[in-house]
C-alpha positions as CSV (number, residue, x, y, z in Angstrom):
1,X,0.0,0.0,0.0
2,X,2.8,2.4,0.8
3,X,4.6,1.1,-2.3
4,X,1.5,2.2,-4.7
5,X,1.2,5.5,-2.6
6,X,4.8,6.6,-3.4
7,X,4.7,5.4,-7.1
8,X,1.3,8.0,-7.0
9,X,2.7,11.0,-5.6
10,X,6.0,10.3,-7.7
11,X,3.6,10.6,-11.0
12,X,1.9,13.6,-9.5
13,X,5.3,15.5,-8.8
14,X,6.3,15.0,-12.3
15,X,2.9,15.8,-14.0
16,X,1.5,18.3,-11.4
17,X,4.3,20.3,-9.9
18,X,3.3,21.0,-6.4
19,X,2.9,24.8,-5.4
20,X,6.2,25.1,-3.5
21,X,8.2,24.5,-6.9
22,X,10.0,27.7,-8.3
23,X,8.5,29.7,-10.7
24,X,9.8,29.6,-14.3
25,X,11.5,33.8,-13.7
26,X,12.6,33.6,-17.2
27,X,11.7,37.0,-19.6
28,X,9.2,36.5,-22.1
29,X,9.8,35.9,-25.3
30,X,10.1,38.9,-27.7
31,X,7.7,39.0,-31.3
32,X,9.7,39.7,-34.8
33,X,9.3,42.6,-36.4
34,X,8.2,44.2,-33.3
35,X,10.0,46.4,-30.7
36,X,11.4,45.1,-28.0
37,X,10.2,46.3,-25.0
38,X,12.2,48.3,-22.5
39,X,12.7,46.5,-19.0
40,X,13.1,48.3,-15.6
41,X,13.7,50.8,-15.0
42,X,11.9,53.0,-17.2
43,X,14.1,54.9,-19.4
44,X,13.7,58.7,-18.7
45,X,12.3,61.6,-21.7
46,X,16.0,61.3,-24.0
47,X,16.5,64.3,-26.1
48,X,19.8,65.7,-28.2
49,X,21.1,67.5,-25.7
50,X,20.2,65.1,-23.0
51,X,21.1,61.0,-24.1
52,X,19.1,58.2,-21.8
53,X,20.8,54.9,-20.9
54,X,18.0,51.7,-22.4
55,X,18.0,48.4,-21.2
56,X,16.0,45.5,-22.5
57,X,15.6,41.8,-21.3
58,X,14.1,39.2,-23.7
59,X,14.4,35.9,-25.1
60,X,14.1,35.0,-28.7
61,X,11.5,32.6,-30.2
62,X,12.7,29.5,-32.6
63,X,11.8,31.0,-35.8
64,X,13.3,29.2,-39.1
65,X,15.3,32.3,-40.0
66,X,18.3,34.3,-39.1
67,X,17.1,36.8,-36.1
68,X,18.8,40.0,-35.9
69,X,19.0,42.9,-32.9
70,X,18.7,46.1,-34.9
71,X,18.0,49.9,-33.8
72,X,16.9,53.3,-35.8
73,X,19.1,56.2,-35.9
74,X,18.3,57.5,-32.6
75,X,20.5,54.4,-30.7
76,X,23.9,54.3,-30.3
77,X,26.7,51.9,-28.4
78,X,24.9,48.7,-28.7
79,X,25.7,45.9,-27.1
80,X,23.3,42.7,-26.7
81,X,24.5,40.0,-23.9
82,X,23.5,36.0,-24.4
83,X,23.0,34.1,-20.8
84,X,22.3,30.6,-20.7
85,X,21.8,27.7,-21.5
86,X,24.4,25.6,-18.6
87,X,25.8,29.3,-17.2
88,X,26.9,30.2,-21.0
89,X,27.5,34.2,-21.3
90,X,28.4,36.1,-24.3
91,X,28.5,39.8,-25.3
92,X,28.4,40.5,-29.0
93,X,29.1,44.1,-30.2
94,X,27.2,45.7,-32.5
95,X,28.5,46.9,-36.1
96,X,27.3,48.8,-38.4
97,X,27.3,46.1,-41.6
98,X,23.7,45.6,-41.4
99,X,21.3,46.7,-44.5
100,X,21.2,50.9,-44.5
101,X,23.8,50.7,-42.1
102,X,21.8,49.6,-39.6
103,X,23.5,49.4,-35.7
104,X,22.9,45.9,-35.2
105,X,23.8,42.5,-33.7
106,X,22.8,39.3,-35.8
107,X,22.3,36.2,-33.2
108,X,23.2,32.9,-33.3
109,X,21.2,30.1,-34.9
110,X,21.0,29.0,-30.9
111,X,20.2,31.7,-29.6
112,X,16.6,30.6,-28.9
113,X,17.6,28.1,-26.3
114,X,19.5,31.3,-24.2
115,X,17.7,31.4,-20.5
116,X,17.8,35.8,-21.6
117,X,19.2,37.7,-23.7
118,X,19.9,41.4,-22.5
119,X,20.4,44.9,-25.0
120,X,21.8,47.8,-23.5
121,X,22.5,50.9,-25.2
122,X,22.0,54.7,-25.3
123,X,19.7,56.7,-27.1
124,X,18.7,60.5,-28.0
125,X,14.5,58.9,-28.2
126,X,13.2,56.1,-26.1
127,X,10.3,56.4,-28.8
128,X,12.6,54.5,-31.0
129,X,13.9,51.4,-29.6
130,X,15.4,48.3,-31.1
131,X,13.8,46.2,-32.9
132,X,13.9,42.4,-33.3
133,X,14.2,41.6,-37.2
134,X,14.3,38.3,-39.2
135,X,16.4,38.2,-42.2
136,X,13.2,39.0,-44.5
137,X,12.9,42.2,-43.2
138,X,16.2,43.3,-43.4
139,X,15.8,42.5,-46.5
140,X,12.8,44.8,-47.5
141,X,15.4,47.6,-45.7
142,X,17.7,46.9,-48.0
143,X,15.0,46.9,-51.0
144,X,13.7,50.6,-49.5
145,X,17.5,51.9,-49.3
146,X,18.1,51.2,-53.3
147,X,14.4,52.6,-53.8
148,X,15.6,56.0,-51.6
149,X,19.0,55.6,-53.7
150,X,16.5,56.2,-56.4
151,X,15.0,59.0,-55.2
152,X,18.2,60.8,-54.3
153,X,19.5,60.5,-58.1
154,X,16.5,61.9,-59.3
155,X,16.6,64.7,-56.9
156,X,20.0,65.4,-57.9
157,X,18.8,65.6,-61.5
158,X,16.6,67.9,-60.6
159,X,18.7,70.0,-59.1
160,X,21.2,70.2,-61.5
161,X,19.0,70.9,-64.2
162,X,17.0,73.5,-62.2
163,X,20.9,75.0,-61.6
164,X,21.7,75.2,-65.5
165,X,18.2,76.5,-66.3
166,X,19.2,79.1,-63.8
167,X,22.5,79.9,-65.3
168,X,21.6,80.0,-69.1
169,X,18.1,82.2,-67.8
170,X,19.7,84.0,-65.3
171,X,16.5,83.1,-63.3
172,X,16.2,83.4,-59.7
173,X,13.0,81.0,-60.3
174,X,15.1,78.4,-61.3
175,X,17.3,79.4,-58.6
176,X,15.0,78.7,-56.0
177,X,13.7,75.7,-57.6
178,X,17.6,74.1,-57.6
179,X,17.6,75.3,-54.0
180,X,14.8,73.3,-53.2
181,X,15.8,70.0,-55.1
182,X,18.9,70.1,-53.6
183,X,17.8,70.0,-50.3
184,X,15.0,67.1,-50.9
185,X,18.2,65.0,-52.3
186,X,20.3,65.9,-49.1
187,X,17.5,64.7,-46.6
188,X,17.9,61.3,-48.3
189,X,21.5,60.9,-47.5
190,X,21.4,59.4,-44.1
191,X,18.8,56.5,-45.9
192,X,21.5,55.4,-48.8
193,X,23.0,53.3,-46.7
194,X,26.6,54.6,-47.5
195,X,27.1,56.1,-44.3
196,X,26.1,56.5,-40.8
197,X,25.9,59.6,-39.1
198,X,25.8,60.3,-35.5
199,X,22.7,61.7,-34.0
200,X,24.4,65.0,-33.4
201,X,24.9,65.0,-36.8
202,X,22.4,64.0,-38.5
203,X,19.6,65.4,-36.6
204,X,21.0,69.0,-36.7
205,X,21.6,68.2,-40.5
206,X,18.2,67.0,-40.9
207,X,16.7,69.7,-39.7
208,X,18.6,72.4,-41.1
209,X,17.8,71.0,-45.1
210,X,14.0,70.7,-44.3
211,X,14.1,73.8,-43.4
212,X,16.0,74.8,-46.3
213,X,13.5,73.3,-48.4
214,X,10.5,74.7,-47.3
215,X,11.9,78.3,-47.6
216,X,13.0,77.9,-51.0
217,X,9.6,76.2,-52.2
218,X,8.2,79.3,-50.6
219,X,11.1,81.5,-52.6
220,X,10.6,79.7,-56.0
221,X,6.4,80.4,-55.6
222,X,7.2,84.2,-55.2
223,X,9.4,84.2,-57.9
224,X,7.3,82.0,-60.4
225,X,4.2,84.4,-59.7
226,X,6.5,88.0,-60.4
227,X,4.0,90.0,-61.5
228,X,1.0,88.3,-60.3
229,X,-0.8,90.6,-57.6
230,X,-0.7,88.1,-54.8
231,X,-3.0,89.0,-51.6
232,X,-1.0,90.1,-48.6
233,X,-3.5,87.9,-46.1
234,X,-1.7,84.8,-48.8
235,X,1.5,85.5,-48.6
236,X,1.7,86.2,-45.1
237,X,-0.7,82.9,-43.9
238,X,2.4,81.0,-46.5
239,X,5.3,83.2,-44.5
240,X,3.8,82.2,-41.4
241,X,3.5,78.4,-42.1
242,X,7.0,78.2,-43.3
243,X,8.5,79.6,-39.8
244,X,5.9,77.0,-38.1
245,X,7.2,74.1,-39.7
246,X,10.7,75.4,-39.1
247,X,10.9,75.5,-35.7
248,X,8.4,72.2,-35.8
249,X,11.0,70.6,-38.1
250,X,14.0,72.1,-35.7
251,X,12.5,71.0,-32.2
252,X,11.4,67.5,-33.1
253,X,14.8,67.0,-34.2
254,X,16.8,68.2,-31.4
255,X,14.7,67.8,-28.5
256,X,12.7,64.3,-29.5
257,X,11.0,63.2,-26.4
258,X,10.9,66.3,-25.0
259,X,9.1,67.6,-28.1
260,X,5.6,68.5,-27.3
261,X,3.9,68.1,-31.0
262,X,3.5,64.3,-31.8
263,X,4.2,63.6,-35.5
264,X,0.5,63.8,-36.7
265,X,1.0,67.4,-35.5
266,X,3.9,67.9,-37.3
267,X,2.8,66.3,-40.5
268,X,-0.8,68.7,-40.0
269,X,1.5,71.7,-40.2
270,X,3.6,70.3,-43.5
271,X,0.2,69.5,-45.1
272,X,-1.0,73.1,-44.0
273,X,2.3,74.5,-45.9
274,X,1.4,72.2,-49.4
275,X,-2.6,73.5,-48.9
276,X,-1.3,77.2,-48.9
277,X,0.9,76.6,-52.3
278,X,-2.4,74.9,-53.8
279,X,-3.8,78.4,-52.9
280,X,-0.8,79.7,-55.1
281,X,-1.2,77.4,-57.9
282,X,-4.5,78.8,-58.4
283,X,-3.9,82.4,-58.3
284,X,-1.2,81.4,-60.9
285,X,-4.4,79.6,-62.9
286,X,-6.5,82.8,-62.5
287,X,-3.6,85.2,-63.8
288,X,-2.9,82.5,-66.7
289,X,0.2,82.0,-66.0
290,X,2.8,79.8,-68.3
291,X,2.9,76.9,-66.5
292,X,0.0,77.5,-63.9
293,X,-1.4,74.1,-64.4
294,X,1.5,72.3,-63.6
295,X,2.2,74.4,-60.8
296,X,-1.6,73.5,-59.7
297,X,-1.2,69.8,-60.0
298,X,2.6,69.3,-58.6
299,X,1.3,71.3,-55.4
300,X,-1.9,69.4,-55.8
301,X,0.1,66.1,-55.6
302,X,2.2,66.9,-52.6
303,X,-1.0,68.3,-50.6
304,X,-2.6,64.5,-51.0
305,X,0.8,63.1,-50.5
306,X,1.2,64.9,-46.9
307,X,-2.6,64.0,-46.4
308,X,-2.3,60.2,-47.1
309,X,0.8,59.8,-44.5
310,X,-1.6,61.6,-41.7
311,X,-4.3,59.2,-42.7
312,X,-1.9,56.5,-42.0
313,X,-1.5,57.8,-38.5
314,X,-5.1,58.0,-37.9
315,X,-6.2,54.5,-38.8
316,X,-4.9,51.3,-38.5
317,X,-4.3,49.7,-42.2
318,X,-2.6,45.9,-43.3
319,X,1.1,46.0,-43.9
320,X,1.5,46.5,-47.1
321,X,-1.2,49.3,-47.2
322,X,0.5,50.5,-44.6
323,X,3.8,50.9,-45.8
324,X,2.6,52.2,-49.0
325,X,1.3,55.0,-47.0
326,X,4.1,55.6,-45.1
327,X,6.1,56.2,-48.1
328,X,3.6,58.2,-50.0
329,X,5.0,61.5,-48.7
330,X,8.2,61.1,-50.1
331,X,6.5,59.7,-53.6
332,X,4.4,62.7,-53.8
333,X,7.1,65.1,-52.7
334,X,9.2,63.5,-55.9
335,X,6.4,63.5,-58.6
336,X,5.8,67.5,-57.3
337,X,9.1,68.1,-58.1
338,X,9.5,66.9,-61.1
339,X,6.0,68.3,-62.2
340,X,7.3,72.0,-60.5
341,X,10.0,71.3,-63.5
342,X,7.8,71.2,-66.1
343,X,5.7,74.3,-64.9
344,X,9.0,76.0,-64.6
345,X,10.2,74.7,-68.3
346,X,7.1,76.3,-69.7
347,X,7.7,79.8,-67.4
348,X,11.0,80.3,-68.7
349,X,9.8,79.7,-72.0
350,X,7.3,82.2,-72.2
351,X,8.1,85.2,-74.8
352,X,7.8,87.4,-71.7
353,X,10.0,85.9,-69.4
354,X,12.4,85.2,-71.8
355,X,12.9,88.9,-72.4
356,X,12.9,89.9,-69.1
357,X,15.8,86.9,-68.2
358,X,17.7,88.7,-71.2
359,X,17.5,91.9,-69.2
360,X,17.5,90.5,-65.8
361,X,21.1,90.8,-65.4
362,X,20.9,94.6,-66.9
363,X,19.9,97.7,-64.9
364,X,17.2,99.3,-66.5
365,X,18.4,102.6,-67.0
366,X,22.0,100.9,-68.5
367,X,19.0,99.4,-71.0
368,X,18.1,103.1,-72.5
369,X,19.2,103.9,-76.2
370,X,22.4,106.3,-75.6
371,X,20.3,108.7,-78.0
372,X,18.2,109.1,-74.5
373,X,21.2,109.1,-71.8
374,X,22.1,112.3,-70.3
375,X,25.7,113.5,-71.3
376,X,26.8,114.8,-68.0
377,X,25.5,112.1,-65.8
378,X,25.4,108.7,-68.0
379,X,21.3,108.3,-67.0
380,X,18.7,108.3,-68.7
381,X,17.3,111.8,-69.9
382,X,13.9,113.4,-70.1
383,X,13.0,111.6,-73.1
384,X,14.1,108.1,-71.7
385,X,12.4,108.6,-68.8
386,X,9.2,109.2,-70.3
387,X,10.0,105.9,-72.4
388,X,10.5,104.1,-69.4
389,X,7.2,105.9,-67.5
390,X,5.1,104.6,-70.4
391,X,6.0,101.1,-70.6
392,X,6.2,101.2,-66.5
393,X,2.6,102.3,-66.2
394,X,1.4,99.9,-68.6
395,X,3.4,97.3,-66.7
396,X,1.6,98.2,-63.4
397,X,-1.9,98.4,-65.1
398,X,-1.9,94.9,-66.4
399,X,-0.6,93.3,-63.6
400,X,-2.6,95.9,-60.8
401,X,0.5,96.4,-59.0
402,X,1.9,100.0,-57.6
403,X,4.2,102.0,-59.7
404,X,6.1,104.9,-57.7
405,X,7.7,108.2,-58.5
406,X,10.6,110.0,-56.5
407,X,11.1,113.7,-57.7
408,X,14.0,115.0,-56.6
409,X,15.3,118.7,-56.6
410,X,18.7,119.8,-55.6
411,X,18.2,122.8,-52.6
412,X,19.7,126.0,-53.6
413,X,21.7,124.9,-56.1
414,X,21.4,127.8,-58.2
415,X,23.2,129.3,-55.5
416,X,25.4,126.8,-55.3
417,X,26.4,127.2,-59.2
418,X,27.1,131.1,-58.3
419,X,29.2,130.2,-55.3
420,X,31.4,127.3,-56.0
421,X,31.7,127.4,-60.3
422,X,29.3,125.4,-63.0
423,X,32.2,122.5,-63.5
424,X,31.7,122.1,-58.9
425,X,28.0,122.4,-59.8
426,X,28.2,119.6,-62.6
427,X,30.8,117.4,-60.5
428,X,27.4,117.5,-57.6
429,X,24.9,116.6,-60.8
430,X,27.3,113.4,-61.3
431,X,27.5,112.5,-57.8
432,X,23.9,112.8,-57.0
433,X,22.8,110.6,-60.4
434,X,25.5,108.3,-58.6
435,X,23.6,108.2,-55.2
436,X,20.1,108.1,-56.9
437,X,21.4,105.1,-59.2
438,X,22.9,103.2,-55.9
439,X,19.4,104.0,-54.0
440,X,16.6,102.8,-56.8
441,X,19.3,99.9,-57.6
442,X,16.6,96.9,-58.3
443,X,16.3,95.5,-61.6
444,X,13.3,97.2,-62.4
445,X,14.1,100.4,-61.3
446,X,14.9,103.4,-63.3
447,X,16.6,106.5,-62.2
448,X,17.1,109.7,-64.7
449,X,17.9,113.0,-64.8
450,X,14.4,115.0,-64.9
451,X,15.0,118.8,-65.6
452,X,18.0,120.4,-65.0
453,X,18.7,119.9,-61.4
454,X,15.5,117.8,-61.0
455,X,15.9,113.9,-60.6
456,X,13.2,111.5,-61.6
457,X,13.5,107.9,-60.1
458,X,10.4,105.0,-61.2
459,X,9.5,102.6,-58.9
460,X,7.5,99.6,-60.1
461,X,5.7,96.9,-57.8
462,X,6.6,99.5,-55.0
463,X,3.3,101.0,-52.5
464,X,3.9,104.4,-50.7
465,X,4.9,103.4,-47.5
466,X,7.6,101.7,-49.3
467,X,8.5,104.6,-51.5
468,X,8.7,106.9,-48.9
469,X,11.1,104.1,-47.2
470,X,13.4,104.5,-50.3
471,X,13.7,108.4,-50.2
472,X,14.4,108.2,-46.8
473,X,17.3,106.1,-47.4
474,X,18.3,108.5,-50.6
475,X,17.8,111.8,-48.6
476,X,20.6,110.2,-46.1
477,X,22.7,108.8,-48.8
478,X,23.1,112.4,-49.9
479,X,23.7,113.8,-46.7
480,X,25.9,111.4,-46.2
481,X,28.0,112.8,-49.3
482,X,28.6,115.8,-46.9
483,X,28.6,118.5,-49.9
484,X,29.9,122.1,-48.3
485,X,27.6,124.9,-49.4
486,X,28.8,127.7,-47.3
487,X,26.0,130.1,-48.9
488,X,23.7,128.6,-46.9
489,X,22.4,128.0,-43.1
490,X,22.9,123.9,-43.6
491,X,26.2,124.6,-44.7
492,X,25.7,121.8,-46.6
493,X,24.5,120.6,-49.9
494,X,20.9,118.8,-49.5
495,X,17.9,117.6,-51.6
496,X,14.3,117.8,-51.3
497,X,12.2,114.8,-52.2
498,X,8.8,114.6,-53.3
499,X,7.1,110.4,-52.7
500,X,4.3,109.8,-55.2
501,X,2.4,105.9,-55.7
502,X,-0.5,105.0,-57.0
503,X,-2.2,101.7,-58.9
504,X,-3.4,102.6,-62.9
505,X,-6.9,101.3,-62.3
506,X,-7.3,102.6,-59.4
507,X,-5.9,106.0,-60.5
508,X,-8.9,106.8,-62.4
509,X,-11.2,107.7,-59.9
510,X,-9.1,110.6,-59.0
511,X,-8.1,111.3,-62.7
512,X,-11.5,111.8,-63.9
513,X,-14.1,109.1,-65.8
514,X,-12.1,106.1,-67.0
515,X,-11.9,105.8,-70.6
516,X,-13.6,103.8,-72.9
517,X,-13.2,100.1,-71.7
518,X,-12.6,101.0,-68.1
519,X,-9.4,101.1,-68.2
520,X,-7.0,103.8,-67.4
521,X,-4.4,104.2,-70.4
522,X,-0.7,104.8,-70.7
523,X,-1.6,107.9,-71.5
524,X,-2.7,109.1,-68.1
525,X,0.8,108.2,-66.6
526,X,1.7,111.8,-66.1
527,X,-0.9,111.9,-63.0
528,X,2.3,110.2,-60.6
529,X,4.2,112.7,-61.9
530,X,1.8,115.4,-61.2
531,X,1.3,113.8,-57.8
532,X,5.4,113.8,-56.8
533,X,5.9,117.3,-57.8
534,X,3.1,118.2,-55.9
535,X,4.6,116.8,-52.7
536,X,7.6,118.1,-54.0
537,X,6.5,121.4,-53.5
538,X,4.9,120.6,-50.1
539,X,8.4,119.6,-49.3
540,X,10.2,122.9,-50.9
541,X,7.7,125.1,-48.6
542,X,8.4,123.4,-45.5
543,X,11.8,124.2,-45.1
544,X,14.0,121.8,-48.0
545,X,15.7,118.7,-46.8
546,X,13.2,116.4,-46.4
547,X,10.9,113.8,-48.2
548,X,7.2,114.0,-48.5
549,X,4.7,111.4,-49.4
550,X,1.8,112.5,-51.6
551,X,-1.5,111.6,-49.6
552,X,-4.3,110.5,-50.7
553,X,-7.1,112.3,-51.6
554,X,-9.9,112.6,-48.7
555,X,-13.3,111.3,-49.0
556,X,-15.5,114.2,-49.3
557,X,-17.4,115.2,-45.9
558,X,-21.3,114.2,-45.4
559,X,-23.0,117.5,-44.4
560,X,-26.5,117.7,-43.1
């Protein structure tokens, strides 16, 4: 009887351990593909500035592939330690052979039958911690590293070709546009697997060409629409979203974890930028513009693509749709580009841009027939400027911008003639045609010499508050000559400086009734002139030296 009891209990002890028997205190196994999950203690908020120490304790699952420890960007100084099986312990280093360059341990085939296995490294993001990859997934990495290899080269094409276009053009669009490829090609550098840079590298780096990249999308818009009147609220609300996804761009990168916007926020903000250039494309479209419609569609494009990786954030999808979605900002980002080509192609093409790239590298007044240059100063005379005034006007009536009018008059210089000698009084003509000609010095400016000592200087795209800004700076350019004139109180040689603006179809309410068609004429352009002397004269009576702005005309007074 005591024979059959023991033989029972022995068969329950080995089928049915009894309570008292140690617990299996092994880690849990990790799952492929998935992160491994940080053991105690909690890793604390990493950042650039502030690297956190990660530790990790798993064991690894018998899978019928090669297994592999391998970390994003963000992890650095690897090493993974194998305990077990029979007191066994072995610490593998990590290197940096693995597809993309990937920090990374591969394990051994055994490596299933370890007791634990245990990673410890350092990191600038415990968001991102390593991973635990089978060979088949390294080797889609590798597969997405030839496909960004791909979209560097054609970046890089881009770029090059938007350079030479700028070169043979002499185009800032193009410019801009180069500026912008460039830096989309750069961003893919880290993802070529060539090299490895550290995170205070690449994350600085990083940030620095995305930024890069949204202010020259936001330059090469400008530019493409020259001569489009573009609202002030949509150029500001652009202006504004390119600072916010700098300093989103620039904080995510260096401070990570301590970064308060998740990446759905971050992505919002890049998707608010791509809506505000659709805004663009369409007031491109609405001033048929060469090249508007592929302007609308390439902005178009990277709108959805920005879109479609949000949506991916919002909602859980299978793999491969997934991963498709992941990548479609980059894919859009690459078919905008080259689509941004095409619309730039067919702006530099247009008859009117290619004149104006001709004479983009030529001062205007330096573009006057010598038959309408003054003799004594080398500008452009009365005749010029009113060649210049007319084609000017015209200019600012078709594309309803501001054209202004500086009207400058030497103060006393009669007396100065009488006091000093004519050949004193034309060395000051020269110098101040020199100082007017240095002031007005954009492209589309034109300065010439008016009426004896009268100066005329033409001022397209260019509102009052921004004329007056420019005769400001001339007035003290001229002082700054420091011209004696002992015949009067100054002591000094100065100028007076009438400021005149206005826009050509709005200039006809004060001219009189519009002309047939409603439109006010080239004809009419003498009304700025009329305007700057007027305020001229203003200036003349209220003591010389200064600049005044023409103002506009009051509304007439309700009287009951």
């Amino acid at each position: 009887m005591i024979r059959r009891a023991a033989v029972l209990v022995a068969l329950a002890a080995a089928w049915l351990p009894p309570a008292w028997c140690a617990a299996d205190d092994r880690p849990p196994p990790a799952v492929v593909g998935a992160p491994i999950p940080a053991g105690p203690p909690s890793p604390a908020a990493a950042s650039l500035f502030r690297p956190a120490a990660i530790h990790a304790t798993f064991r690894v699952p018998q899978a019928g592939t090669a297994l592999y420890v391998g970390t994003p960007w963000f992890v650095r100084d690897l090493t993974v330690t194998i305990t077990g099986p029979g007191g066994r312990r072995a610490t593998i280093p990590a290197t940096s052979d693995l597809p993309g360059h990937m920090l990374g341990v591969r394990l051994p085939a055994d490596a299933w039958q370890a007791d634990r296995i245990d990673v410890d490294a350092s990191t600038v993001s415990t968001a991102a911690p390593p991973y635990l990859l089978a060979a088949e997934q390294l080797a889609f990495i590798g597969w997405r590293n030839w496909s960004y290899a791909a979209f560097f080269g054609l970046f890089v094409a881009l770029a090059l070709a938007g350079a030479g276009l700028a070169l043979r053009h002499r185009s800032r669009t193009a410019a801009w546009y180069a500026v912008a490829a460039a830096a989309q090609a750069g961003l893919l550098v880290p993802w070529l697997g060539i090299v490895r840079p550290p995170p205070e590298i690449s994350q600085p780096l990083h940030a620095a060409l995305q930024s890069l990249a949204f202010v020259a999308l936001a330059l090469f818009a400008f530019a493409f629409l020259r001569g489009v009147r573009i609202p002030r609220s949509a150029a500001t609300a652009l202006w504004a979203l390119v600072a916010l996804n700098v300093v989103a761009v620039t904080a995510g990168d260096v401070l990570q974890d301590l970064y308060p916007l998740p990446d759905l926020a971050t992505q919002s903000i890049a998707g608010a930028f791509d809506l505000a250039y659709v805004v663009l494309a369409v007031i491109a479209i609405r001033a048929n513009g060469a090249g508007a419609i592929s302007f609308l569609a390439a902005t178009a494009l990277g709108a959805i693509g920005f879109i479609a990786g949000i949506v991916t954030q919002l909602a859980a999808f299978p793999p491969l749709a997934a991963t498709l979605l992941q990548s479609a900002p980059l894919e859009a980002t690459a078919l905008e580009t080259v689509l941004l080509a095409l619309a730039l192609t067919a702006h530099l093409h247009h008859p009117r841009e290619q004149t104006a790239a001709a004479q983009a590298t030529t001062p205007a007044h330096r573009r006057t027939q010598p038959a309408h240059l003054d003799g004594l100063t080398e500008i452009p005379n009365r005749t010029g400027l009113d060649e210049h005034l007319t084609a000017a006007w015209e200019r600012a009536r078709r594309t309803n911008t501001p054209l202004a009018a500086l009207l400058l008059d030497i103060d006393h210089f009669h007396t100065y003639n009488d006091t000093y000698g004519h050949l004193a009084g034309d060395d000051v003509l020269r110098r101040i045609a020199a100082t007017l000609t240095a002031t007005a010095s954009r492209n589309d400016d034109v300065a010439g010499r008016y009426d004896g000592d009268k100066f005329l200087a033409l001022l397209p795209a260019t509102d009052l508050a921004g004329a007056r800004h420019i005769a400001d700076a001339l007035r003290t350019a001229v002082n700054a000559l420091d011209l004696a004139n002992g015949a009067v109180p100054s002591k000094r040689l100065t100028v007076s400086i009438g400021v005149a603006s206005v826009i050509p179809q709005a200039a006809a309410v004060s001219i009189g009734a519009p002309p047939a068609g409603g439109t006010v004429t080239a004809a009419d352009a003498p009304e700025l002139l009329r305007r700057a002397a007027t305020a001229l004269h203003v200036a003349k009576t209220m003591g010389r030296n200064r600049a005044v702005a023409d103002e506009p005309i009051a509304p007439p007074i309700a009287f009951r």
